[in-house]
C-alpha positions in Angstrom: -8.9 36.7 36.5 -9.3 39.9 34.4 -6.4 39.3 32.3 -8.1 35.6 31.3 -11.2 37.6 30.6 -9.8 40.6 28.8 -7.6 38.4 26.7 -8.7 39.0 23.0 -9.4 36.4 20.3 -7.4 35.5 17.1 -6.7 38.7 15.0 -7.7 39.5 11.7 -4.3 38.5 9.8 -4.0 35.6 12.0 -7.9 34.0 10.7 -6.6 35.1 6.6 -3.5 33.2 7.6 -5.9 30.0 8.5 -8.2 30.2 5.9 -5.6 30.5 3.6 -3.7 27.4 4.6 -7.4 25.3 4.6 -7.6 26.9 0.7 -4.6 25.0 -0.1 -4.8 21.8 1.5 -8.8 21.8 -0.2 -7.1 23.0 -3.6 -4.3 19.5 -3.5 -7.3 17.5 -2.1 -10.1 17.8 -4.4 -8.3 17.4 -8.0 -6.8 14.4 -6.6 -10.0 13.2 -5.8 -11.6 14.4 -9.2 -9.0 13.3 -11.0 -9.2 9.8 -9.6 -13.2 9.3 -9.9 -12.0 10.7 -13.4 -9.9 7.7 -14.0 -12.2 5.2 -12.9 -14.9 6.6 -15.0 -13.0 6.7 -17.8 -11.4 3.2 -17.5 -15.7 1.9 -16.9 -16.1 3.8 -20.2 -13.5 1.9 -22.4 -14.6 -1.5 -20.9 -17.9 -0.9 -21.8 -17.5 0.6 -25.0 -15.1 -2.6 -25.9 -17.8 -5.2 -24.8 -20.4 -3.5 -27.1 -17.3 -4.4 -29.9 -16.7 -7.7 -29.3 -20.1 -8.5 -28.8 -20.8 -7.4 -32.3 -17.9 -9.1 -34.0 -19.2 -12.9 -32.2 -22.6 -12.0 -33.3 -21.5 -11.3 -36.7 -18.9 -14.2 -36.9 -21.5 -16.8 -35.8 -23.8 -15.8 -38.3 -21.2 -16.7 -41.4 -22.1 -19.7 -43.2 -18.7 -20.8 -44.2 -15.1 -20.5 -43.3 -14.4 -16.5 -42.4 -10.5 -16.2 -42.2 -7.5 -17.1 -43.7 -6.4 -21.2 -43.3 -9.0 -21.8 -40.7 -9.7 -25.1 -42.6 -6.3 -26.1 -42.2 -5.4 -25.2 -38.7 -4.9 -28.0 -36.9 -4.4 -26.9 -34.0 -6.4 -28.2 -30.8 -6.6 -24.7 -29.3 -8.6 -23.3 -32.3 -11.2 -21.0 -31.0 -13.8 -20.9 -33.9 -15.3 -23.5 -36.4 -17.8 -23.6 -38.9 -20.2 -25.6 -37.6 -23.0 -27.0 -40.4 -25.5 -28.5 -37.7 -25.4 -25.2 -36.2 -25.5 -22.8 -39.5 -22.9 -20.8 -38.7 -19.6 -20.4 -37.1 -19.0 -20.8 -33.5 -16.5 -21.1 -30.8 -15.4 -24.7 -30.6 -15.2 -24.9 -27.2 -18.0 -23.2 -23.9 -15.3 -20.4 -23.2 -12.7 -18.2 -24.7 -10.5 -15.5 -23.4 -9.2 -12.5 -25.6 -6.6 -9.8 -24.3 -5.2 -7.0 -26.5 -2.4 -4.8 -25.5 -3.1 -0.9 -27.5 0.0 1.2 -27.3 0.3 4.8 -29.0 -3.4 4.2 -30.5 -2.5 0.8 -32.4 -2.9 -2.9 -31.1 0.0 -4.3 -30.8 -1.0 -8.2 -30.1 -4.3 -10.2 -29.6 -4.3 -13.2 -27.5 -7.0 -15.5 -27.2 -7.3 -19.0 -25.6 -10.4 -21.4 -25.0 -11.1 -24.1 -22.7 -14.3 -26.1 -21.4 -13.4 -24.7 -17.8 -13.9 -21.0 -17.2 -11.1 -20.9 -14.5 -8.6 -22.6 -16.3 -9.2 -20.8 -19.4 -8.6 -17.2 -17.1 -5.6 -18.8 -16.0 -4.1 -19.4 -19.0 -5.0 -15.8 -20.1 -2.9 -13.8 -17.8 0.2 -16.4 -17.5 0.3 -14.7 -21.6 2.2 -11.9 -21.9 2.8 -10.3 -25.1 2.5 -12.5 -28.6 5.1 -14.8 -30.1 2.7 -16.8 -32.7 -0.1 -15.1 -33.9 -3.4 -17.4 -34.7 -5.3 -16.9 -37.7 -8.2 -16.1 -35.2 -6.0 -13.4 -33.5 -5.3 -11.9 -36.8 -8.9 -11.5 -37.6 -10.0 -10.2 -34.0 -7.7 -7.3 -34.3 -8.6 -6.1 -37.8 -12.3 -6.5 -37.1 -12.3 -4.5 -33.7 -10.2 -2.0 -34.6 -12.7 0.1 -36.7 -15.6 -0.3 -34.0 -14.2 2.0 -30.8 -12.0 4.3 -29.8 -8.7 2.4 -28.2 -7.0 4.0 -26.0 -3.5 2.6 -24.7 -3.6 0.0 -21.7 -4.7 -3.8 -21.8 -8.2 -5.1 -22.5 -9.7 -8.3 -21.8 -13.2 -10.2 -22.8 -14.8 -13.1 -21.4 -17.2 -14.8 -24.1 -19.4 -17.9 -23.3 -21.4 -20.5 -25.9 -23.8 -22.1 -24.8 -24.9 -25.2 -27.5 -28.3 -26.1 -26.1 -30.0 -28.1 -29.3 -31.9 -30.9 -28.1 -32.5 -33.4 -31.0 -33.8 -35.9 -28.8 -36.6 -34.2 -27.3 -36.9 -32.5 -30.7 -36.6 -28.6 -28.9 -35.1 -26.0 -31.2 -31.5 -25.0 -31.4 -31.3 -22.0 -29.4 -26.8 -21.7 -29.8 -25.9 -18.6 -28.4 -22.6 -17.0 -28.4 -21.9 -14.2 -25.6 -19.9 -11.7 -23.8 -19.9 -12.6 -19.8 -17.6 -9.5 -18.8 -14.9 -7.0 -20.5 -12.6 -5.8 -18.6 -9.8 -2.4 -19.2 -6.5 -1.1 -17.7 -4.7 1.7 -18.5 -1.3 -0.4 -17.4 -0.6 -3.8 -18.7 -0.4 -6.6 -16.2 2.3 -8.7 -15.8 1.8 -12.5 -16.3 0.3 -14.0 -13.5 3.1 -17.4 -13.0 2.2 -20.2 -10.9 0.6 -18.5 -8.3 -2.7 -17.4 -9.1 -4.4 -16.4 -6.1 -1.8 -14.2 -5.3 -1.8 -12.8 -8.6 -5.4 -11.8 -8.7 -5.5 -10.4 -5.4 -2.8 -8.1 -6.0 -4.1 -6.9 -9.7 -6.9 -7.9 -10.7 -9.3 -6.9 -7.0 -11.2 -4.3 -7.1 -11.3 -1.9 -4.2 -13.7 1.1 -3.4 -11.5 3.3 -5.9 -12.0 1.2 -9.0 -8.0 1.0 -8.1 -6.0 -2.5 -7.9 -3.4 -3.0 -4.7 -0.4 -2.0 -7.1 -2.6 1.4 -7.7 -3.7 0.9 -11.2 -7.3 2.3 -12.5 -9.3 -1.1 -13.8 -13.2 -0.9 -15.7 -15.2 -3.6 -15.6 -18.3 -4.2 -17.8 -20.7 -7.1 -17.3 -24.1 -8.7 -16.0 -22.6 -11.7 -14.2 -22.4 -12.1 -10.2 -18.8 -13.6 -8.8 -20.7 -16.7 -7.4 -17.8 -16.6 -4.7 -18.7 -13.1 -3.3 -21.9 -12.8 -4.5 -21.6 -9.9 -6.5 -21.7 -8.4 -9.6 -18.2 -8.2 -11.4 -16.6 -4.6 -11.2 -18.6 -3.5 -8.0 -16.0 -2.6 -5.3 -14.3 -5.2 -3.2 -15.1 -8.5 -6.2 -12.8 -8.9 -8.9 -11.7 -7.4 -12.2 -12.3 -10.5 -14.4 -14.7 -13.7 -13.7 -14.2 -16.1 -11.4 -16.3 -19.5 -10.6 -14.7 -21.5 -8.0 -11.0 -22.1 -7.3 -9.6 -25.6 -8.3 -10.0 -28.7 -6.6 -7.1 -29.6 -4.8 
């Protein structure tokens, strides 16, 4: 019983040996952590700073009062994405949605893709089963020499969602109120592979959001936008919805 009693606590060397060890494991753990709330800021930023870009550029290409880029009036292809519209006064996407993604590497853009659609899911779709360019519209062309001057790129993928909304009413005699706008941008600092056939499968494992601003293949993704996933009932780029829009999947 007295030896229990009389038995002495840890010594002095033995406590500097503990709080030495607790210094290092703090010292690995909190850069990661800084240096990961670092990357997710810093991917927010870039998405935010490219939706203020593209923004500008449909503002400013809507308010053109002729053709604005080379052949337009001879393309005759059905996925053109802008046409000068003389009801409207201006140029304007020809159809409600349009997808852009441009791949920066080493601090130039390397290809523009864009597609549009009526449907907002198919359009998405058709976005990430892209990967890379082969032929390069007339509206491509002009997106990436018009964007480039208005942020700072940095390497990785970037992605915009824009909406037009036609609402002119001659019937009832209401006034045109056309506008053209950016639903959501979104940025990685890694390029994502083409999604396939198998979409689901391909958002969930790159293009969810979880409470890292990380994907489930660990890559850092920004969002920027004002629209709610009316799925999840969320805003888009809030942890646990997804990295780019999405309505409603297909009817089977």
């Amino acid at each position: 019983m007295r030896r229990f009693l009389g038995k002495k606590g840890f010594s002095l060397l033995e406590l500097i040996v503990v709080i030495a060890i607790i210094g290092v494991l703090l010292g690995m753990i909190v850069p990661t952590l800084s240096s990961r709330d670092a990357n997710k800021n810093e991917s927010i930023t870039v998405a935010r700073d490219f939706y203020s870009a593209v923004q500008n550029l449909f503002s400013k290409y809507s308010k053109y009062e002729d053709y604005i880029y080379y052949g337009q009036k001879d393309e005759a292809a059905g996925d053109k994405i802008m046409d000068y519209f003389k009801q409207l006064g201006g140029n304007y996407p020809v159809k409600k949605y349009v997808g852009i993604a441009m791949c920066v590497r080493k601090s130039k853009i390397e290809y523009v893709n864009a597609v549009t659609d009526n449907n907002a899911l198919l359009c998405e779709m058709r976005l990430y089963q892209q990967s890379g360019v082969s032929d390069t519209t007339n509206f491509e062309k002009m997106f990436a020499k018009d964007i480039e001057p208005l942020f700072l790129q940095r390497d990785g993928i970037y992605y915009a969602y824009v909406t037009f909304e036609n609402n002119e009413d001659k019937l009832n005699k209401l006034p045109n109120t056309n506008t053209v706008k950016v639903l959501a941008t979104g940025y990685c600092p890694t390029e994502l592979p083409p999604c396939g056939t198998d979409y689901d499968a391909f958002r969930n494992n790159y293009l969810f959001l979880t409470e890292n601003g990380m994907n489930a293949n660990g890559d850092y993704l920004g969002v920027c936008s004002s629209v709610k996933d009316t799925v999840l009932d969320a805003y888009i780029g809030e942890p646990n919805t997804y990295f780019s829009l999405y309505f409603k999947p297909l009817s089977p």
